[in-house]
C-alpha positions in Angstrom: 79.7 -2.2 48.5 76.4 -1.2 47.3 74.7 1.2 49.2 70.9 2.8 48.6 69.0 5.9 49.7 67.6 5.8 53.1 63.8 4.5 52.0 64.4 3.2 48.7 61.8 1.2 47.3 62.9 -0.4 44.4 59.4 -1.6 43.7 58.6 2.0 42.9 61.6 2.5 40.7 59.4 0.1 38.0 57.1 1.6 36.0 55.5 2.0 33.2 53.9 5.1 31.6 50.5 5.0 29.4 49.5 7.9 28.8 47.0 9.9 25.5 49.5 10.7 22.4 48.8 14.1 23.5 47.1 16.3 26.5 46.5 20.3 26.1 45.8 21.3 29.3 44.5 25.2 30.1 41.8 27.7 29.9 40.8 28.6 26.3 42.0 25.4 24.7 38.6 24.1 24.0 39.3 26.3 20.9 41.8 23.9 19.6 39.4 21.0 19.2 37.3 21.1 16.1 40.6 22.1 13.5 42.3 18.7 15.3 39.4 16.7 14.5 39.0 17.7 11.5 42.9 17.1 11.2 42.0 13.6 12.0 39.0 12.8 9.8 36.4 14.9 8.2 33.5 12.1 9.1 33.0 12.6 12.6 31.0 10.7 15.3 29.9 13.7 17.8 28.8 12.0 21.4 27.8 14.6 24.1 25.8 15.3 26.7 22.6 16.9 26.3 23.5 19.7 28.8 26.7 20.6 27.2 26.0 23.8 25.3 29.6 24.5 24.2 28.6 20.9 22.1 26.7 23.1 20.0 29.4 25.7 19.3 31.8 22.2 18.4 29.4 20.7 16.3 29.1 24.4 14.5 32.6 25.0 13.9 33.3 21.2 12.8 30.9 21.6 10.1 32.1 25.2 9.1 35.5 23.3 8.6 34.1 21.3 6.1 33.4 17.6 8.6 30.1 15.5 8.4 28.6 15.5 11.7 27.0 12.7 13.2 25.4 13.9 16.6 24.5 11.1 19.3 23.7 11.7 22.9 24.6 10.3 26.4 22.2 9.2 28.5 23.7 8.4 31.9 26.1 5.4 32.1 26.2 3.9 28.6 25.1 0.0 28.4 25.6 -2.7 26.4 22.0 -2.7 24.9 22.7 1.3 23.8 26.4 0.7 22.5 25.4 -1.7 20.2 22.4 0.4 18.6 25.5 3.6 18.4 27.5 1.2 16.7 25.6 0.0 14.1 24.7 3.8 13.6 28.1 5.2 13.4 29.4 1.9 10.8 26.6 3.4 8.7 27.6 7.1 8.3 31.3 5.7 7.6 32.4 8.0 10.7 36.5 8.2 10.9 36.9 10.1 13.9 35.0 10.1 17.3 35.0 13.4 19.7 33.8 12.9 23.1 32.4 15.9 24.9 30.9 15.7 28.4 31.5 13.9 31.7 33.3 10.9 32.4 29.6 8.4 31.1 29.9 10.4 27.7 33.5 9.5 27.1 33.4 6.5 28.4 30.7 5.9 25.3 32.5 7.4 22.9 35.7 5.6 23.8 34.2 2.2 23.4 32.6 3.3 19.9 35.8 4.2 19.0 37.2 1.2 19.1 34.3 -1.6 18.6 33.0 0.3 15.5 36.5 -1.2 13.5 36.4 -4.5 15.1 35.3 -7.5 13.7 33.7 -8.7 16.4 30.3 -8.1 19.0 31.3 -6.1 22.7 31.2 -9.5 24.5 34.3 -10.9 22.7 36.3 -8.0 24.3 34.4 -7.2 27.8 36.1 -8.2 30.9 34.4 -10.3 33.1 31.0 -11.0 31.7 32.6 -11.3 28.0 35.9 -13.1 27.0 38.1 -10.0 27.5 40.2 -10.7 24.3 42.1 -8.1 22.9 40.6 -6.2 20.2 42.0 -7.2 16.7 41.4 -3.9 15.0 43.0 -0.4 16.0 40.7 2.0 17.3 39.4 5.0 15.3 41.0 8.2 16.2 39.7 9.8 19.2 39.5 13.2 20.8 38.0 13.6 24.7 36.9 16.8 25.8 35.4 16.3 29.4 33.1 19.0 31.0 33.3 17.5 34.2 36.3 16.7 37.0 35.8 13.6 37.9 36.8 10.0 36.7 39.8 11.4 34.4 38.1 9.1 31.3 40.2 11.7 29.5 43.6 10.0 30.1 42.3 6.4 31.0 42.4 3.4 28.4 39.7 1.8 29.8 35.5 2.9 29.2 33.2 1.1 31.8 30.1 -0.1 30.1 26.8 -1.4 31.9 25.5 -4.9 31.4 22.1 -5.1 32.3 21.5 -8.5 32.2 24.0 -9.1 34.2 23.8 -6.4 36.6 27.4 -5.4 36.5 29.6 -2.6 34.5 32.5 -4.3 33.6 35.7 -2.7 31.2 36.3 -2.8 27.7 40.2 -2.1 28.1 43.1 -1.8 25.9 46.2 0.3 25.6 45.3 1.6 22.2 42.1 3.0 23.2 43.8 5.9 24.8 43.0 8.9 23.1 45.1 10.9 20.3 44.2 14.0 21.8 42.8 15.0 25.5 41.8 18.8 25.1 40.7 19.8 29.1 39.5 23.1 29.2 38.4 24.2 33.3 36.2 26.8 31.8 33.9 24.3 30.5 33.8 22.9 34.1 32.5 26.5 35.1 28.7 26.6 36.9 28.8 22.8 37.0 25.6 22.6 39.0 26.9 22.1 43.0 25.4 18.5 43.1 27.6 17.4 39.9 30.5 19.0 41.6 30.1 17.5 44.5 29.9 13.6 42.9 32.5 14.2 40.4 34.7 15.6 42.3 34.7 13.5 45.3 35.8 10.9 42.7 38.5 12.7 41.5 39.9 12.7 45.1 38.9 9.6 45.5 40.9 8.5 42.1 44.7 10.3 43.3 43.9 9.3 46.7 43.5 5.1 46.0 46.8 5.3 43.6 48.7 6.6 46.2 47.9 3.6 48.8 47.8 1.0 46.0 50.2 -2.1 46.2 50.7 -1.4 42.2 51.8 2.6 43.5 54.9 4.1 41.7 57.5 6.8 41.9 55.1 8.3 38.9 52.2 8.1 40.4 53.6 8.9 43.8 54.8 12.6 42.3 50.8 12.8 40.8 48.9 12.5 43.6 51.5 14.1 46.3 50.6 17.3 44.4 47.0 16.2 43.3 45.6 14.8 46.9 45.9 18.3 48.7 45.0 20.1 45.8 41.9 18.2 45.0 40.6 18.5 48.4 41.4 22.2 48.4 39.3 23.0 45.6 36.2 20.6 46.3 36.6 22.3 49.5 35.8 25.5 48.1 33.8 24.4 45.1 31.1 23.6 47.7 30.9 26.9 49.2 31.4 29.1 46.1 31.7 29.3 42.6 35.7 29.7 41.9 37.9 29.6 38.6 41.0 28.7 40.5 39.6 26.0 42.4 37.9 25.0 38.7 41.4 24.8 37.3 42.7 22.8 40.2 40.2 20.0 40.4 40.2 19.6 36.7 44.0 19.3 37.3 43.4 16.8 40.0 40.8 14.9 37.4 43.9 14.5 35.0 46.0 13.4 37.6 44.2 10.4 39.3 43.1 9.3 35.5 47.2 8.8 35.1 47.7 7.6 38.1 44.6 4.7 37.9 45.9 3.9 34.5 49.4 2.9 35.7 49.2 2.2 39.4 45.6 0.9 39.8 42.6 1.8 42.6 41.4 0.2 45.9 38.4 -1.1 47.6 36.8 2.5 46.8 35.9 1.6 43.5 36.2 -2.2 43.9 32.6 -2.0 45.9 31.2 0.9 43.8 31.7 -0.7 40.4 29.5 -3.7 41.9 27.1 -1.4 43.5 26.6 0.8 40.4 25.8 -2.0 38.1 23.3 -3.8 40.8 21.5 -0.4 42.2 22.4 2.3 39.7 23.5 4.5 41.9 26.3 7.3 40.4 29.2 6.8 40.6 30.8 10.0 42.7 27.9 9.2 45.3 29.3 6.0 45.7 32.9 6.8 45.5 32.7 9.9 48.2 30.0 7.3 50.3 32.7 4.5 50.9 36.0 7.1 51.2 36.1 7.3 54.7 34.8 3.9 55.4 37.5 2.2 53.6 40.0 4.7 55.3 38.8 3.7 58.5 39.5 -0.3 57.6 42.7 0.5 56.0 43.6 3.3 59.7 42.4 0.0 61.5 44.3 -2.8 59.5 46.8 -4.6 61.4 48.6 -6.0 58.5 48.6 -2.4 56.7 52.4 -2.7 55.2 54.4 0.1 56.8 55.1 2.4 53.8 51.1 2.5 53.6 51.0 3.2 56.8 53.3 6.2 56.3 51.4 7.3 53.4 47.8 7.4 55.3 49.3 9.5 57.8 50.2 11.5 54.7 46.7 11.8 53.5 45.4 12.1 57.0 47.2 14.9 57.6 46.0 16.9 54.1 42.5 16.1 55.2 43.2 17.7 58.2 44.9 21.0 56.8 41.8 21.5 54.5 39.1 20.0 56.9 40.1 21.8 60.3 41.2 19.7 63.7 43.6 16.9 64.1 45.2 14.1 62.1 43.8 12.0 64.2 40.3 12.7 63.7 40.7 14.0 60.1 39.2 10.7 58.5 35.7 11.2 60.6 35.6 15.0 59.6 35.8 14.2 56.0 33.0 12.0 56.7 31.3 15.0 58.5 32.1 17.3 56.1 30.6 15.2 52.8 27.3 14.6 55.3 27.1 18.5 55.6 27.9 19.2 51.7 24.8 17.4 51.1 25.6 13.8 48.9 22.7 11.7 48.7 22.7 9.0 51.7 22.6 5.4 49.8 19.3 4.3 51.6 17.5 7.1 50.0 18.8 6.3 46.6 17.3 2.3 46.8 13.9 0.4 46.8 15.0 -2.3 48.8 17.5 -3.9 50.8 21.2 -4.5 49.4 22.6 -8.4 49.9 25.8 -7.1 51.5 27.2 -10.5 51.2 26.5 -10.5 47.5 28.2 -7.7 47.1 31.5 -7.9 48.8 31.9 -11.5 47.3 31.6 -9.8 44.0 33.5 -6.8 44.9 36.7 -9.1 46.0 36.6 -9.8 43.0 36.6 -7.0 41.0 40.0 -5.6 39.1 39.8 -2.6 41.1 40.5 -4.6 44.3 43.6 -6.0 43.0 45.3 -3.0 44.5 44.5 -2.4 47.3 46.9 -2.3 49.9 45.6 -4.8 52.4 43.3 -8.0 51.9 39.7 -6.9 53.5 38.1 -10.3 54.6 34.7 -10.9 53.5 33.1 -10.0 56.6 34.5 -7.1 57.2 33.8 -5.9 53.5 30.1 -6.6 53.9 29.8 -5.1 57.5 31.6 -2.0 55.3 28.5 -2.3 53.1 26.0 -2.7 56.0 27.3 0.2 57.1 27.0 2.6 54.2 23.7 1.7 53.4 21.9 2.1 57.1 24.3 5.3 58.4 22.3 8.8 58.0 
């Protein structure tokens, strides 16, 4: 007779694993990057972010090792209207590698250049949603991501999000071969992050090992991820907003890593479902977003009666690390995080909008958005647009 383990799930016994070629991880490793790119190609597409002054010292040593240097910049989320312009650019210089360096909008960019610039076709062929999300026929360039942010784990993720303006939406340009060669994260370039950045980017990182961990599509993989990452990440933003902090810089950077793995094999939530709409309609960040609808979709999934058990269990989980951080009782722990973000200062939404936001609109669109797919519980449409309501009227 066959027996199991008391709470055996053999749903979370399947996975699969997709993952960069190769991660360095670790203080000082930033060092590493410019002989592996050069390893890689010696025509390189450089795409940072104008703030990032360790770019300069990259772009220095690339060229002392011999590599032609194309420099373009980030400027907020990339769109369709600037991707095309940086591809036509990069096809000219003959580039053969691409190194990302900045926060999750910069390697988002150069992740999509790196693999439209060899294909034989416009974005739209290969853009979910809006475009006919085929495959791409063409194997990316090689790629190197160097973030200088904790956030959205870009670094590790085989997906870039791209803005269509037109359409009001970002939508994903996604395929398995866009994840990088190399993912060099370095916590010291994350040090004196200005406190807003922090803030935003990290409560997406939490936001990122927290949603795997409730998805439907969750696994024993990403289960071990974010059982380590969810306590950690809110330790260190935690801190982070009071104080400047190397350890806490090294753990949320961690945590970045992890909830990038975990999305890429086990999927998001309702979080991001409503955010990705909302960023392409209003332009509001990302992490503003992402830390503005955390404990509003907490409270729906706390309230749910059709939450499956095993979710249940794992709220209380997450409930419970909330409140070992946050201070007081499981019980209340979701409404202190939503305390705690008010008195760390994140924009409200209503201040960041001209005019009113068709809630309706938006959760219709939001249902059906890939990041929905997993999240634990069907939200009806009304109560996704009251959810909505909600964040954009509560001060």
């Amino acid at each position: 007779m066959e027996t199991r383990c008391s709470g055996h799930d053999e749903r979370l016994m399947q996975f699969a694993l997709a993952a960069p070629a190769r991660i360095e991880f670790g203080r000082g490793k930033s060092g590493m990057v410019a002989p592996a790119v050069t390893a890689l190609g010696l025509r390189v597409l450089l795409v940072r972010g104008r703030s990032v002054a360790w770019a300069d010292t990259l772009e220095r040593d690339l060229k002392s090792g011999g590599a032609a240097v194309t420099v373009v910049y980030g400027s907020g989320e990339p769109d369709l209207p600037l991707l095309l312009n940086l591809v036509e650019e990069a096809r000219e210089a003959q580039i053969d590698v691409v190194v990302g360096v900045g926060g999750g909008s910069v390697i988002d960019l150069a992740k999509a250049l790196a693999a439209l610039v060899p294909a034989p076709a416009g974005p739209m062929r290969y853009l979910e949603v809006v475009g006919e999300g085929k495959p791409l026929e063409a194997a990316p360039l090689p790629f190197v991501a160097v973030p200088t942010t904790s956030g959205t784990g870009a670094e590790v993720t085989k997906n870039a999000v791209i803005g269509i303006p037109e359409a009001g939406r970002k939508v994903s340009l996604r395929d398995n071969r866009m994840l990088a060669d190399l993912a060099v994260i370095d916590p010291a370039l994350t040090d004196g992050c200005p406190a807003s950045v922090t803030l935003a980017s990290g409560l997406d990182a939490v936001v990122q090992v927290i949603e795997p961990y409730l998805s439907s599509r969750a696994t024993v993989l990403s289960d071990a991820l974010c059982r380590d990452a969810i306590p950690r990440g809110l330790r260190a933003l935690h801190t982070l907003v009071g104080s400047e902090n190397a350890a806490a810089r090294d753990d949320l950077a961690l945590t970045s890593v992890y909830g990038g793995l975990a999305l890429a094999n086990s999927g998001l939530g309702a979080v991001h479902g409503v955010a990705g709409v909302l960023g392409g309609t209003t332009g509001i960040p990302h992490g503003v977003l992402c830390g503005r609808f955390l404990p509003l979709v907490l409270k729906d999934h706390d309230e749910a009666t059709d939450l499956p058990d095993p979710v249940r269990t794992r709220l209380e989980e997450v409930k419970l690390w909330m409140a070992t951080v946050l201070g007081g009782s499981k019980e209340n722990s979701i409404d202190a995080l939503e305390a705690w973000i008010d008195q760390a200062g994140l924009p409200w939404l209503s201040d960041l909008v001209d005019g009113p936001v068709d809630s309706d609109a938006v959760a219709a669109a939001s249902a059906l958005s890939s990041s929905m797919k997993g999240n634990p519980v069907t939200i009806p449409h009304e109560r996704l647009s009251q959810m909505i309501r909600v964040a954009f009227t509560k001060r």
